[in-house]
KOLTORFI-70685 format. One line per 4 residues: number of its first residue (from 1); their letters; for each residue x, y, z of C-alpha. Coordinates in Angstrom, 3 decimals, m for minus. Example, Ala and Ser with C-alpha at 12.3 -4.5 7.8 and 13.67 -1.06 7.14 Angstrom:
residues 2
1	AS	12.300,m4.500,7.800  13.670,m1.060,7.140
***
This chain:
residues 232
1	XXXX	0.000,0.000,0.000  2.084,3.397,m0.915  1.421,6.375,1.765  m0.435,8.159,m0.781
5	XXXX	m3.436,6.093,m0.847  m5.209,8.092,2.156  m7.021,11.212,0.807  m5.446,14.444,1.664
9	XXXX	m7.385,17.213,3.118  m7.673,20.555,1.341  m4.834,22.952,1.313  m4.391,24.961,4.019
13	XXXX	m2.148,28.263,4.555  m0.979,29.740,7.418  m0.291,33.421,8.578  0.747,35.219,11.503
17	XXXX	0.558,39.055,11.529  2.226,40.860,14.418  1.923,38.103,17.144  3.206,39.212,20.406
21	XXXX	2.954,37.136,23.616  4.049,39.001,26.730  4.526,37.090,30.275  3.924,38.972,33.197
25	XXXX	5.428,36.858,36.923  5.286,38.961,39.411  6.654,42.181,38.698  8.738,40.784,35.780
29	XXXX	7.355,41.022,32.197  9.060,38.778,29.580  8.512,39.158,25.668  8.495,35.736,24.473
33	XXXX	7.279,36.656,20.808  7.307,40.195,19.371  5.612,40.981,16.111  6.097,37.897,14.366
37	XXXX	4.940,38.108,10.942  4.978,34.521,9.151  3.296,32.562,6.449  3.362,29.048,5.602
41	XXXX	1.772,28.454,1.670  m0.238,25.129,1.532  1.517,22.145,1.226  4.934,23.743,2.512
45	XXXX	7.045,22.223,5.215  8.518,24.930,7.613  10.888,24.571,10.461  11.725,26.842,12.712
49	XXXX	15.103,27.196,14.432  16.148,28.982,17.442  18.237,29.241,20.834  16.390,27.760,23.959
53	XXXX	14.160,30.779,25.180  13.999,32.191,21.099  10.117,31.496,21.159  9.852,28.765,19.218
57	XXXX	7.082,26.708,21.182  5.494,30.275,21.974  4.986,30.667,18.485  3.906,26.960,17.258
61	XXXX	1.410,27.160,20.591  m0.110,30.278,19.497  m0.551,29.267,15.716  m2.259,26.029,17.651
65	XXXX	m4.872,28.000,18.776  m3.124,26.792,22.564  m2.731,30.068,23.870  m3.754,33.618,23.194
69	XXXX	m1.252,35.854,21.585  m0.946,39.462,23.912  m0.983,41.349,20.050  m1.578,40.202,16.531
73	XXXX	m3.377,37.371,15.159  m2.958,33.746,13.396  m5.354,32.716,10.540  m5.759,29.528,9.293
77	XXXX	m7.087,29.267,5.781  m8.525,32.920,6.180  m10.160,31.815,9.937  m8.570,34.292,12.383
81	XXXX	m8.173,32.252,15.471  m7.752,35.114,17.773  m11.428,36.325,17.085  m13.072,32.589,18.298
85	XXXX	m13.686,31.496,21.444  m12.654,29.166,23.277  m15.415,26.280,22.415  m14.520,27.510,18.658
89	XXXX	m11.117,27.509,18.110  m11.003,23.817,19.876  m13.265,22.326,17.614  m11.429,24.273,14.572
93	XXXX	m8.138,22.774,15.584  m9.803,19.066,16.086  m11.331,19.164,12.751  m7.849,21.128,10.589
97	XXXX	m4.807,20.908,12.880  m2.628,17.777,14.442  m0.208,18.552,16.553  3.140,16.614,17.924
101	XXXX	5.002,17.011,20.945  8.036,15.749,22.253  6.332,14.465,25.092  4.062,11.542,22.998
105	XXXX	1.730,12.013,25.746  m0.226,9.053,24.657  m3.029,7.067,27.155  m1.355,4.677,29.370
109	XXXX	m4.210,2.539,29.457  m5.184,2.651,25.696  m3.697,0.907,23.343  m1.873,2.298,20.102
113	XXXX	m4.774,1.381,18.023  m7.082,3.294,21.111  m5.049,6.198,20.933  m5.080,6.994,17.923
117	XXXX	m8.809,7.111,17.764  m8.670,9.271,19.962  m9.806,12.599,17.968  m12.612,11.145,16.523
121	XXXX	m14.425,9.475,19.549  m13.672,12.942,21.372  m15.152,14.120,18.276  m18.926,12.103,18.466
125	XXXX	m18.039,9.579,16.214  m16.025,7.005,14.136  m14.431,9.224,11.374  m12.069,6.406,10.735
129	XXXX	m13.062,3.416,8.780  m11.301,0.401,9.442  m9.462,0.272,6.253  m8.263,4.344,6.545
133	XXXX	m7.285,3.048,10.476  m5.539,0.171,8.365  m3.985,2.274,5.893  m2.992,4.860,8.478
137	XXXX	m0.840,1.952,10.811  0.587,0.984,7.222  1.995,4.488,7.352  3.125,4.195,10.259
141	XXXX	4.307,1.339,10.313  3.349,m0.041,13.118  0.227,m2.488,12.158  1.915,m5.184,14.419
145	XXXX	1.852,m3.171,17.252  m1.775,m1.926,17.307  m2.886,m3.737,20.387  0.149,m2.698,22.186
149	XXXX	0.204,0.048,25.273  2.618,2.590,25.370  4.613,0.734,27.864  5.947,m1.849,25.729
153	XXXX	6.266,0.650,22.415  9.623,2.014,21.809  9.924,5.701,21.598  9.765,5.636,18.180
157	XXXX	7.161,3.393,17.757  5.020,5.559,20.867  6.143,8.854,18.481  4.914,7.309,15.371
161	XXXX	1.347,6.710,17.318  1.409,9.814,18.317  1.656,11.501,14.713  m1.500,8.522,14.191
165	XXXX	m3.407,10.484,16.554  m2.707,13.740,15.320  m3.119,12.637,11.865  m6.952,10.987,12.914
169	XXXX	m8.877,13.221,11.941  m7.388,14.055,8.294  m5.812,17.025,9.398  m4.257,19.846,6.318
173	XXXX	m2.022,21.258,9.161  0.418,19.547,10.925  2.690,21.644,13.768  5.286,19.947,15.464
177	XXXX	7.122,20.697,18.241  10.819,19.003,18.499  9.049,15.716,17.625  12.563,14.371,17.624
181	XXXX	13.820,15.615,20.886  13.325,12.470,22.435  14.460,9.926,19.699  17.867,7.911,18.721
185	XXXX	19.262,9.173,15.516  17.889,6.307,13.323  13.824,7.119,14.410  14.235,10.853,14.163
189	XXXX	15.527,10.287,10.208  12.428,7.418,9.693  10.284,10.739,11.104  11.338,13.359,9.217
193	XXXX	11.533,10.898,6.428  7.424,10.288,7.028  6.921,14.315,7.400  8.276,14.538,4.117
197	XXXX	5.997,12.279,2.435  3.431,13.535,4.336  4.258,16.989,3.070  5.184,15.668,m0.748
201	XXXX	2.362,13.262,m1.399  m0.867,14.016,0.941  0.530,17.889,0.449  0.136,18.886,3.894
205	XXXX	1.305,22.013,5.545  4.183,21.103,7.915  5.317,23.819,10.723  8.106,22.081,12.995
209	XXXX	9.702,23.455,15.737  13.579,21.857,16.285  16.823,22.503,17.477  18.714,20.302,15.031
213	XXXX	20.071,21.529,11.772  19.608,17.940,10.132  15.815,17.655,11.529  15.526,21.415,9.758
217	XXXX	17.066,20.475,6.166  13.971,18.184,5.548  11.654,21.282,5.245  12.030,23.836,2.484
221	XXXX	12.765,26.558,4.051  13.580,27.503,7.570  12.775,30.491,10.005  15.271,31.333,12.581
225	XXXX	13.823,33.438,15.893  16.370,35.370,18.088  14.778,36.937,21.312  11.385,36.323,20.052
229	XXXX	12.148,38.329,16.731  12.563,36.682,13.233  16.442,36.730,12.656  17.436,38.656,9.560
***
């Protein structure tokens, strides 16, 4: 079965005008983003680069619809997340965006095949068919492991179910965030290598957040942040 058998969603561009996140502790107030302006064209795979404290999660949490930006806005295929509520922007992301962590932060007590339906029984119903559930382990490669808990996956194989779950529910938007940061050198290339194709055959828009150069060269083109700015 080749991994371009499952139907890709519709295109869907990204843009970020002006986002600013402030903290405030206390009497300190830290500027973890300041007037990012950024756009990711359907079907392109972007990675972001940075030093720790840059803003990298800031930003890939705000163009998740995780957090509210302190200026400027995201929009998703013209939907400007910053003007939904909460209630809205959560069922926008569950129905257009999958997101990966480097945490899997997978079930315990599900198994792989259980996790990854996930999305869709949180969503009311069974979106996936057993064949597209089928097709989607294929992918993954990790058929033989469906029944299996977390606890006896390796990290690869619990990071691969993770990018099942967050690719469920047919997202066009993917945004991960140093997906690799927990991985041996041989799974982090197999999951850049299945970003890729994700990006190249299903044409999925690919924002991915890393600290490693090699990780980066698999997009095709990269954004570096300094001190919450975009580095020139």
């Amino acid at each position: 079965m080749s991994h371009d058998d499952i139907s890709p969603p519709p295109p869907l561009p990204v843009e970020t005008s002006g986002l600013t996140k402030i903290y405030h502790t206390g009497r300190n107030r830290v500027t973890a983003l300041n007037g990012i302006t950024l756009h990711a064209h359907s079907g392109e795979f972007v990675t972001v680069m940075g030093a720790s404290g840059s803003g990298k999660s800031t930003l890939l949490h705000l163009i998740a619809g995780l957090t509210d930006p302190t200026n400027g806005n995201v929009k998703i295929n013209n939907v400007d997340l910053t003007k939904l509520n909460d209630a809205a922007r959560t069922r926008f992301r569950l129905k257009n965006i999958g997101v990966v962590f480097q945490a899997f932060n997978l079930i315990p007590t599900l198994t792989a095949e259980e996790n990854i339906r996930l999305p869709s029984l949180i969503d009311g119903g069974e979106k996936n068919s057993s064949a597209q559930l089928d097709e989607l382990l294929d992918l993954l490669d990790i058929r033989e492991r469906r029944h299996h808990r977390p606890d006896s996956l390796s990290g690869g194989e619990q990071q691969r179910v993770a990018i099942g779950r967050a690719l469920s529910m047919n997202p066009a938007l993917i945004l991960a965030d140093e997906p690799t940061g927990n991985l041996d050198s041989a799974n982090s290339e197999t999951l850049c290598k299945l970003l890729r194709t994700l990006c190249d055959q299903q044409r999925r828009t690919i924002v991915l957040v890393t600290h490693d150069k090699h990780v980066a060269s698999y997009g095709d083109r990269c954004v570096f942040l300094k001190d919450g700015r975009i580095a020139v």
